[in-house]
C-alpha positions as CSV (number, residue, x, y, z in Angstrom):
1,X,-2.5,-18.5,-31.2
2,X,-4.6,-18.5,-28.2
3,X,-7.4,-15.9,-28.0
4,X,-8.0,-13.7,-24.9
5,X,-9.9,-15.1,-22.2
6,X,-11.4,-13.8,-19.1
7,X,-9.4,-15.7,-16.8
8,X,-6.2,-13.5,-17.7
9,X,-7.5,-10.8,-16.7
10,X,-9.1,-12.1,-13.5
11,X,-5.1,-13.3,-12.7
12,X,-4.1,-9.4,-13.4
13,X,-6.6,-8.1,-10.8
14,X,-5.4,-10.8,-8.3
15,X,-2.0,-9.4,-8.5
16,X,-2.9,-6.1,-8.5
17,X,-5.0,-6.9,-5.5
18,X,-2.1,-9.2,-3.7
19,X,0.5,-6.0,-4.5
20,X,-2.3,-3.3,-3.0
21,X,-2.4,-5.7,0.3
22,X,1.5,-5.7,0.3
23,X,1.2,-1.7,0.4
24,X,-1.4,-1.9,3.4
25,X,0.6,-4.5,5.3
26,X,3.9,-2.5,4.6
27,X,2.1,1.0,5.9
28,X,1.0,-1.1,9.1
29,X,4.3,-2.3,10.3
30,X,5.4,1.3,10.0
31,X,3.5,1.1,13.2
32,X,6.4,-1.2,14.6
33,X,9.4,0.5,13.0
34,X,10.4,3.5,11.4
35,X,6.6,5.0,10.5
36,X,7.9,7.2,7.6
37,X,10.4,5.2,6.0
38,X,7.9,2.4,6.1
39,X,5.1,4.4,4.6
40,X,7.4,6.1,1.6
41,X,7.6,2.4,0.9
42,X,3.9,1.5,1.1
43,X,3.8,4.6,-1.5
44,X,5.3,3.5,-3.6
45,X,4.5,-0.4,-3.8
46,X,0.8,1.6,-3.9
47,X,1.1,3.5,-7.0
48,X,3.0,0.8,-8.4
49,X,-0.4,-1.0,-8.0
50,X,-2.3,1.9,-9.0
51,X,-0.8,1.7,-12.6
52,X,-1.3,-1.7,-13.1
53,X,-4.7,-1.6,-13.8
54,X,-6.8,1.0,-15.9
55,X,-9.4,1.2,-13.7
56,X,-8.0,2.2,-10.4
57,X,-9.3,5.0,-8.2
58,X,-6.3,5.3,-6.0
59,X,-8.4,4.3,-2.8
60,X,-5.3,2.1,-1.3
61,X,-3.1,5.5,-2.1
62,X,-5.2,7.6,0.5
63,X,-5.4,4.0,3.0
64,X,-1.7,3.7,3.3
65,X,-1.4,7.5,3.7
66,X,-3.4,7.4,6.3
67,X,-2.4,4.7,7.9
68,X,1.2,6.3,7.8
69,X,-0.4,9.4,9.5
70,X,-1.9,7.4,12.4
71,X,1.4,5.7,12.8
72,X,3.5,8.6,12.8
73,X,1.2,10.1,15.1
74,X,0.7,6.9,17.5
75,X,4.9,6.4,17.7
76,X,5.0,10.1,18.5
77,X,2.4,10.9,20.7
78,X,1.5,7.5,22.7
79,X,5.0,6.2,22.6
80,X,7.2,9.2,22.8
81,X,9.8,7.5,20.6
82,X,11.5,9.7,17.4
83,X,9.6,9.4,14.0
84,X,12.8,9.5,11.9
């Protein structure tokens, strides 16, 4: 049986880094599309990130929040087009 090396866990905080990107990038095309359903999605993609690793401090929670604020607000304000 193989022992634990540090390389495993360096390939756990690569994919909780890839899936925390994914939540960003999901948050930012609620810019193009639908800004709330878009960022309900980033959410959760985000917290599914946040409790994959012990030692998270939700920082991409309050980034894709955010970032789903300014979109709502940029689609509704500059570009007069319904949120929902």
């Amino acid at each position: 049986m193989r022992e634990y090396t540090p390389e495993q866990e360096s390939f756990r905080e690569d994919a909780v880094a890839v899936i925390n990107a994914g939540a960003v990038v999901i948050a930012v095309a609620g810019t193009w599309t639908r800004p709330i359903y878009m960022g309900i999605i980033a959410l959760l993609v985000a917290v599914i990130g946040y409790f994959m690793t012990p030692r998270s401090r939700g920082g991409h929670i309050v980034a894709v929040c955010l970032i789903t604020v300014f979109a709502i607000l940029e689609t509704w304000l500059w570009q007069g087009k319904h949120i929902v």
